[in-house]
VEXDREN-2710 file (C-alpha; in Angstrom, 1 decimal):
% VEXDREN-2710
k/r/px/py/pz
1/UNK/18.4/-18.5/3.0
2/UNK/17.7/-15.2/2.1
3/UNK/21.5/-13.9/3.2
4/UNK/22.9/-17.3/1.1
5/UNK/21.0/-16.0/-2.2
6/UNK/21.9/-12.2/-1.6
7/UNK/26.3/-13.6/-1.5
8/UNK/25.1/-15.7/-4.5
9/UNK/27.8/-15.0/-7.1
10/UNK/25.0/-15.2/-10.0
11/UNK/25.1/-12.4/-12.4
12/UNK/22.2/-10.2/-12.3
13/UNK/20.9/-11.2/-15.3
14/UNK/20.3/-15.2/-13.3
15/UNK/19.4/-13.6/-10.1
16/UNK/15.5/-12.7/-9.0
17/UNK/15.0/-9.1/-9.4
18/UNK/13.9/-9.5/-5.5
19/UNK/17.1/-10.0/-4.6
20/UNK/19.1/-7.5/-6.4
21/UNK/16.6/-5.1/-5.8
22/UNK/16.4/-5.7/-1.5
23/UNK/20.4/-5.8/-1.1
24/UNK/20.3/-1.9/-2.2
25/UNK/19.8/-0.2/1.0
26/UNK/20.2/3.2/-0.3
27/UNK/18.1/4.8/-3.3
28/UNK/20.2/5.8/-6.7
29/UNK/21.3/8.8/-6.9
30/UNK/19.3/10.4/-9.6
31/UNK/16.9/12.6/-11.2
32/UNK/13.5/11.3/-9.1
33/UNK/11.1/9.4/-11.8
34/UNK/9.2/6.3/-11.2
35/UNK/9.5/3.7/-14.1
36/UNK/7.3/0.9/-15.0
37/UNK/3.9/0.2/-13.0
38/UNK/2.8/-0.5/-8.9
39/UNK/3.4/-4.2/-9.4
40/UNK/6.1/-4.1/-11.7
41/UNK/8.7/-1.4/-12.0
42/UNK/11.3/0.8/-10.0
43/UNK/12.2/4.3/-9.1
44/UNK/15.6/6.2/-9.1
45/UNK/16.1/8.9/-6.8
46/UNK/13.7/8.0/-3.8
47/UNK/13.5/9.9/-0.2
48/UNK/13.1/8.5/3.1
49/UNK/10.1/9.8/5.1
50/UNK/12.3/10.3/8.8
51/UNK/11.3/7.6/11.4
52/UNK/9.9/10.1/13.7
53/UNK/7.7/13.3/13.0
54/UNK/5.4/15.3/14.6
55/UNK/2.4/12.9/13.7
56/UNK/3.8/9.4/12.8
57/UNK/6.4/7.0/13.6
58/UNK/7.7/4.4/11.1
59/UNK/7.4/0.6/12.3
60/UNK/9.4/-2.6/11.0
61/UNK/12.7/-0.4/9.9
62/UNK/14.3/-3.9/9.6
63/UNK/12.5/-4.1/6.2
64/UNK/14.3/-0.6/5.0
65/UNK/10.7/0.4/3.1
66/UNK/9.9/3.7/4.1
67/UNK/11.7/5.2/0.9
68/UNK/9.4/6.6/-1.6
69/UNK/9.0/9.7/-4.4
70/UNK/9.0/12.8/-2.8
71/UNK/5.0/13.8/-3.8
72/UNK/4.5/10.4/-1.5
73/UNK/6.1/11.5/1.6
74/UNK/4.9/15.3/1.1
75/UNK/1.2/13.5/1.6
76/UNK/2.5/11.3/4.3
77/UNK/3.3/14.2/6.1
78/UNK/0.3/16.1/5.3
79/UNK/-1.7/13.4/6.0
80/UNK/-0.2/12.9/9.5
81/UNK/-1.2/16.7/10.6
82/UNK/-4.6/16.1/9.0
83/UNK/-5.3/13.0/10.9
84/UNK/-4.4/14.5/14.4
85/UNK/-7.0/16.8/13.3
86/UNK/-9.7/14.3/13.3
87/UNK/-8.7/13.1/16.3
88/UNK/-6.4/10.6/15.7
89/UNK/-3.2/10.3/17.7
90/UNK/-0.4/9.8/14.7
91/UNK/0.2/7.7/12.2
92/UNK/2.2/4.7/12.5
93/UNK/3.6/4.2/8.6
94/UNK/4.1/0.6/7.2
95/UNK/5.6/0.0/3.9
96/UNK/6.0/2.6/1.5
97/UNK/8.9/1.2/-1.1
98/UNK/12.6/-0.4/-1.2
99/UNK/15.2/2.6/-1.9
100/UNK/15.4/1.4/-5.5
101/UNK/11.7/0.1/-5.6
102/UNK/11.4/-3.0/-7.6
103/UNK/10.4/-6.5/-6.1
104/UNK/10.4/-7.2/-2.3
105/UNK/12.1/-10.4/-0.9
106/UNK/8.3/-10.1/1.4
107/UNK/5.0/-9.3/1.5
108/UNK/4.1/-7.6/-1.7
109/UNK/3.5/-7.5/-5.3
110/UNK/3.1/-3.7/-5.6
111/UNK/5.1/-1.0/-4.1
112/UNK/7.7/-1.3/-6.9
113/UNK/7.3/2.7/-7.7
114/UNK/7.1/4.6/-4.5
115/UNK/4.0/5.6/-4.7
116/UNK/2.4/3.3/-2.5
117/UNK/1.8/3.4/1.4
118/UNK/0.8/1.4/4.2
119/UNK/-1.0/3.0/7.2
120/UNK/-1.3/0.8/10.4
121/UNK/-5.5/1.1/11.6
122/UNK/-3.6/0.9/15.1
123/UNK/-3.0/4.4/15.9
124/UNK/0.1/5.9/17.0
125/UNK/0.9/5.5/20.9
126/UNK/1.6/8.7/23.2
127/UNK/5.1/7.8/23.5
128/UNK/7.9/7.0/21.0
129/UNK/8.6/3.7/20.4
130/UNK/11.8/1.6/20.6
131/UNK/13.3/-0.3/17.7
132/UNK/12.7/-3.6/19.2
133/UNK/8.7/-2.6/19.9
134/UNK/8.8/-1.3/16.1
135/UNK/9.3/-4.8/15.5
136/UNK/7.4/-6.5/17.5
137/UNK/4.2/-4.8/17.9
138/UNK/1.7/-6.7/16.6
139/UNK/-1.0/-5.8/14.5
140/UNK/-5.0/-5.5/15.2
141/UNK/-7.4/-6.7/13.2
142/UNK/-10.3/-4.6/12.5
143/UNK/-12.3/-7.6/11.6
144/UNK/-14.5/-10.3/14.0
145/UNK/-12.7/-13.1/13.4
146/UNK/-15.8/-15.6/14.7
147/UNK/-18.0/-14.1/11.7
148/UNK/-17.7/-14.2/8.1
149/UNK/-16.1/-10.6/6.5
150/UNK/-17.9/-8.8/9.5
151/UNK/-15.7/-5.5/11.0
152/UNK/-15.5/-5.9/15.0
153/UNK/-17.7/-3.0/16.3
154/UNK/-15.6/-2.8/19.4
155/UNK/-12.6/-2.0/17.7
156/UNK/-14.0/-0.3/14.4
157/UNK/-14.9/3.1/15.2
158/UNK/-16.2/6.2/13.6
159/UNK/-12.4/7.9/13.7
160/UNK/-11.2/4.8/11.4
161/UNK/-14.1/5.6/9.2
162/UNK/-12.6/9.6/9.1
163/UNK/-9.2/8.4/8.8
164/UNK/-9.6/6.1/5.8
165/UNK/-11.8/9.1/4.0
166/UNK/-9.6/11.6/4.7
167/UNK/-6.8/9.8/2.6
168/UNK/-9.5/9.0/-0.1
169/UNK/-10.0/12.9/-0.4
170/UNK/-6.8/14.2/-1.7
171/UNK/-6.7/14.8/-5.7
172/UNK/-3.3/12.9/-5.7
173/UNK/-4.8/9.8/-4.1
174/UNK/-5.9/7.4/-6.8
175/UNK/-7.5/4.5/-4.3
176/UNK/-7.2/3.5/-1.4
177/UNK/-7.3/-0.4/-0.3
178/UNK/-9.2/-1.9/2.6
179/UNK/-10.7/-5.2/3.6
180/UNK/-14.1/-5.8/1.7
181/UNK/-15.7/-5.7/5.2
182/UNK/-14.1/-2.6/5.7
183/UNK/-15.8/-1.3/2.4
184/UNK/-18.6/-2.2/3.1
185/UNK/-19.0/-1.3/6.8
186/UNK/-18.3/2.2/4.9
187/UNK/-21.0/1.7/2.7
188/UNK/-23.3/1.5/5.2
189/UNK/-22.2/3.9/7.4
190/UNK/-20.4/6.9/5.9
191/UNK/-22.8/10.5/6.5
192/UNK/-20.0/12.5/4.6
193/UNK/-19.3/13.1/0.5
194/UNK/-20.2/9.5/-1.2
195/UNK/-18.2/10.1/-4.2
196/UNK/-14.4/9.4/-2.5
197/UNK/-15.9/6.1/-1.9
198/UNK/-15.5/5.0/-5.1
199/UNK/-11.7/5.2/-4.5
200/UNK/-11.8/3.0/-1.8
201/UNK/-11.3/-0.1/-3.2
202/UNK/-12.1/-3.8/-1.7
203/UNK/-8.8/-6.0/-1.8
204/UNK/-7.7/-9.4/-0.1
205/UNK/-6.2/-8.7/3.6
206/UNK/-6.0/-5.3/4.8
207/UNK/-7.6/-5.5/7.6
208/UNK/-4.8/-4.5/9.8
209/UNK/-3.9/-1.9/7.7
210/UNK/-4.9/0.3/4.6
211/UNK/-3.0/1.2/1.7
212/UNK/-2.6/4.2/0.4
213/UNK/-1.6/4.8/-3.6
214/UNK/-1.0/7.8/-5.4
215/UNK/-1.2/8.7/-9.1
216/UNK/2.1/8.8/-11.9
217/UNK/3.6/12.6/-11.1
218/UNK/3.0/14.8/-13.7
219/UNK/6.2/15.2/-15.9
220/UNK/6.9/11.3/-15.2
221/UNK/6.3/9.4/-18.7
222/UNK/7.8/6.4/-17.6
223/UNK/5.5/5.7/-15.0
224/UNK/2.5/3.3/-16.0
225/UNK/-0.8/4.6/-14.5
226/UNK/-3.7/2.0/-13.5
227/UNK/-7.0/2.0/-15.5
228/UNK/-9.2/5.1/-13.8
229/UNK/-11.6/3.8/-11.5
230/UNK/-14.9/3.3/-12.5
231/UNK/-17.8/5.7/-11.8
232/UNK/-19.9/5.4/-8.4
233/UNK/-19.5/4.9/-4.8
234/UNK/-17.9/0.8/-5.2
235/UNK/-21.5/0.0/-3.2
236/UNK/-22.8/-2.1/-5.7
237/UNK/-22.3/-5.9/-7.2
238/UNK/-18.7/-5.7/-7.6
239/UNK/-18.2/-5.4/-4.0
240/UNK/-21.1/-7.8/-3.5
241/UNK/-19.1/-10.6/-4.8
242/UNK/-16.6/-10.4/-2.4
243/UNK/-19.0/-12.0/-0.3
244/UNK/-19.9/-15.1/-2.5
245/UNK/-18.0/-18.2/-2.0
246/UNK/-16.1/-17.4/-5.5
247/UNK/-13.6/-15.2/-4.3
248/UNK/-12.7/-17.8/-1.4
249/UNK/-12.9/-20.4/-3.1
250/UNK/-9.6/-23.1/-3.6
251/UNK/-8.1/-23.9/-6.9
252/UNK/-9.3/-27.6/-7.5
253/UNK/-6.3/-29.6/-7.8
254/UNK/-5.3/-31.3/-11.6
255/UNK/-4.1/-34.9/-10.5
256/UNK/-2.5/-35.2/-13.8
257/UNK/-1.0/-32.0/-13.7
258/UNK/2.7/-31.7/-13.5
259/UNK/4.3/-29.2/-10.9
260/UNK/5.3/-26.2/-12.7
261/UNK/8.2/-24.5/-10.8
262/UNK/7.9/-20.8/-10.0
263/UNK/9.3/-18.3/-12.3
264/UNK/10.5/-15.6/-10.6
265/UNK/10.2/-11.9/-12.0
266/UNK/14.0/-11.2/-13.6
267/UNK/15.5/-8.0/-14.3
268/UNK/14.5/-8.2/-17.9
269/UNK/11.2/-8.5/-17.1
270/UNK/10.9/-5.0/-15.5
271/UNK/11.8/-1.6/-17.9
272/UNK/14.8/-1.5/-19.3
273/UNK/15.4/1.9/-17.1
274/UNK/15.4/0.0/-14.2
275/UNK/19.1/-1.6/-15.3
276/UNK/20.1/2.1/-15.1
277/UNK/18.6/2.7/-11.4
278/UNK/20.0/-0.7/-10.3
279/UNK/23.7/0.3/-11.3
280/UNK/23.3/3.8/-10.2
281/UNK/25.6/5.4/-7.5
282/UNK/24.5/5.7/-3.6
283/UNK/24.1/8.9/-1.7
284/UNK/27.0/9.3/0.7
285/UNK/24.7/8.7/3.4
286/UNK/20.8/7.9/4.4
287/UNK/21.0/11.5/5.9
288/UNK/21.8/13.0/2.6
289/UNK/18.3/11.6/1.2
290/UNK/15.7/11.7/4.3
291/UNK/13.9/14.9/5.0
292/UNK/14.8/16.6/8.2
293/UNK/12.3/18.8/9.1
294/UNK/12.4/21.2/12.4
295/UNK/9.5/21.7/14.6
296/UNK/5.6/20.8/13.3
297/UNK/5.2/24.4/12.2
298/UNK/8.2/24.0/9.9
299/UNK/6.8/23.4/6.2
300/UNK/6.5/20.0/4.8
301/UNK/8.6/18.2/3.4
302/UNK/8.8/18.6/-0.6
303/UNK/5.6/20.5/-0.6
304/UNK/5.2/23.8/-2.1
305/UNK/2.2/24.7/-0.1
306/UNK/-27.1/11.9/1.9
307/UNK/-28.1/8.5/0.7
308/UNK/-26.9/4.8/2.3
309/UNK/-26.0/2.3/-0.1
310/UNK/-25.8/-0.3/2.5
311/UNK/-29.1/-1.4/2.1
312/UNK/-28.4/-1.8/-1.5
313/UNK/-25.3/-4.3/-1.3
314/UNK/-27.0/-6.0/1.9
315/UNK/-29.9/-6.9/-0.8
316/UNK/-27.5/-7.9/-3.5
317/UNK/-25.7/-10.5/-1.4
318/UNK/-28.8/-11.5/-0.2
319/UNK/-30.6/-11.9/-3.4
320/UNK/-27.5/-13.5/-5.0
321/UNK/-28.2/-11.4/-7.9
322/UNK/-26.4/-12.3/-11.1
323/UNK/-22.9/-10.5/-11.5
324/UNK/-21.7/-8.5/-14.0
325/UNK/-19.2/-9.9/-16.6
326/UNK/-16.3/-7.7/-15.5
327/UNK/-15.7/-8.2/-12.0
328/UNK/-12.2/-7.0/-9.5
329/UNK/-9.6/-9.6/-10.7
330/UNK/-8.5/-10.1/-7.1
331/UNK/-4.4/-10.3/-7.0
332/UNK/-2.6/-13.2/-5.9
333/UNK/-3.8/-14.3/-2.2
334/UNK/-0.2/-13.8/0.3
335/UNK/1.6/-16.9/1.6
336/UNK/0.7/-17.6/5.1
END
């Protein structure tokens, strides 16, 4: 279906921007500038992150989404080195953007601007993986599936923990997305500087994975920032709420309602920039736009250089304490 609707002879302005979007498999070949916001927007002049470093490997390179702006794959790469650190084995990468951003044909509503990352909470093996086993590998849950948003102590471990504050820590890092269990788990557990929790937000899913967003690049005024996020460690009622029923609750059907057919996001619906990046020329090659660094010593890529509060939610759930009037607006739940 998908192949039928990418040889559709539609003009672009009648065609999903999912579709014209993911048939670009190379970025446009531009000045680098993300336009438009996370869930709605492009970029011109991405880079692909290689598919093996020193301290990741990139999985599902079917999906062609480990294209991003460059201050993206500079941290990726950082990031890497500074997890084997902690004792982590390598990172194995997950989606980062399209080579043009903009809609995906799957998964997500953000990673439009290359600024957004997924990391796999399944750490990097001690050899290099084939294309097939990039495929097919399949993801672990850090959750106990037999209990209500509870992390699985036998897979959960204090390295995780490190792993998902270490990305919280760098100044470019604007959150960082993780299963409300996960959150709270941290909550309850984390010894180390309380105030990066508060960019490590609660979300739907990511269980299997966190997600990893970083903030407009300076010098970039077509790139639409998120609100900033609000003071405190997260460890309080709005994360409480995540485990009411409201949250998980399904829409009660309108018997009189008529079905509405989906509207799908068009071109014109994303900045009027993104036209430009659409139409733009491709780099002669994928070579000519992914980083190829030498050994790990070489420099990076792009780069120029005591209280718990887990007593306090536990209570709040508990005492089903009345919520504030501005809670997280959760974002649409993912097709299963």
């Amino acid at each position: 279906m998908t192949l039928t609707a990418l040889a559709s002879p539609l003009s672009a302005e009648e065609r999903p921007a999912k579709e014209l979007f993911g048939a670009k498999r190379l970025p446009a070949k531009m000045v680098t500038a993300p336009y438009g916001s996370y869930a709605k927007g492009c970029i011109a002049g991405a880079v692909a992150i290689p598919t093996d470093g020193p301290g990741w490997q990139a999985m599902r390179l079917s999906r062609n989404r480990r294209w991003g702006h460059p201050n993206m794959i500079a941290l990726l790469e950082q990031f890497s080195q500074d997890a084997q650190q902690l004792g982590w084995p390598g990172l194995l990468l997950g989606d980062i953007s399209q080579p043009r951003g903009g809609p995906m044909l799957s998964g997500h509503a953000s990673h439009q601007v290359g600024l957004d990352a997924d990391i796999w909470f399944t750490p990097m093996p001690d050899h290099r993986l084939s294309a097939e086993e990039r495929e097919k590998l399949p993801f672990t849950s850090m959750l106990d599936k037999s209990k209500f948003l509870t992390v699985n102590s036998k897979r959960w471990t204090s390295t995780h923990a490190r792993l998902v504050m270490k990305a919280a820590s760098y100044p470019q890092v604007d959150r960082v997305f993780v299963n409300p269990a996960i959150k709270k788990k941290l909550c309850e557990t984390w010894q180390g500087d309380r105030a990066l929790l508060g960019k490590v937000r609660p979300i739907y899913g990511h269980d299997e994975h966190f997600h990893i967003r970083i903030k407009c690049p300076e010098g970039a005024p077509g790139c639409k920032p998120q609100a900033k996020v609000p003071p405190g460690d997260g460890c309080d009622a709005s994360l409480a709420w995540w485990f009411t029923k409201e949250p998980w609750a399904k829409a009660k059907p309108n018997p009189g309602a008529k079905p509405v057919k989906p509207r799908y996001v068009m071109l014109s619906d994303l900045p009027k920039a993104c036209s430009t990046v659409l139409a733009g020329a491709s780099p002669a090659s994928e070579q000519e736009v992914t980083y190829r660094g030498g050994s790990a010593a070489t420099a990076l890529a792009f780069s120029g250089s005591d209280r718990s509060a887990g007593g306090a939610v536990e209570a709040i759930i508990n005492a089903d304490t009345t919520l504030p009037a501005i809670v997280p607006i959760p974002i649409p739940r993912p097709f299963h």
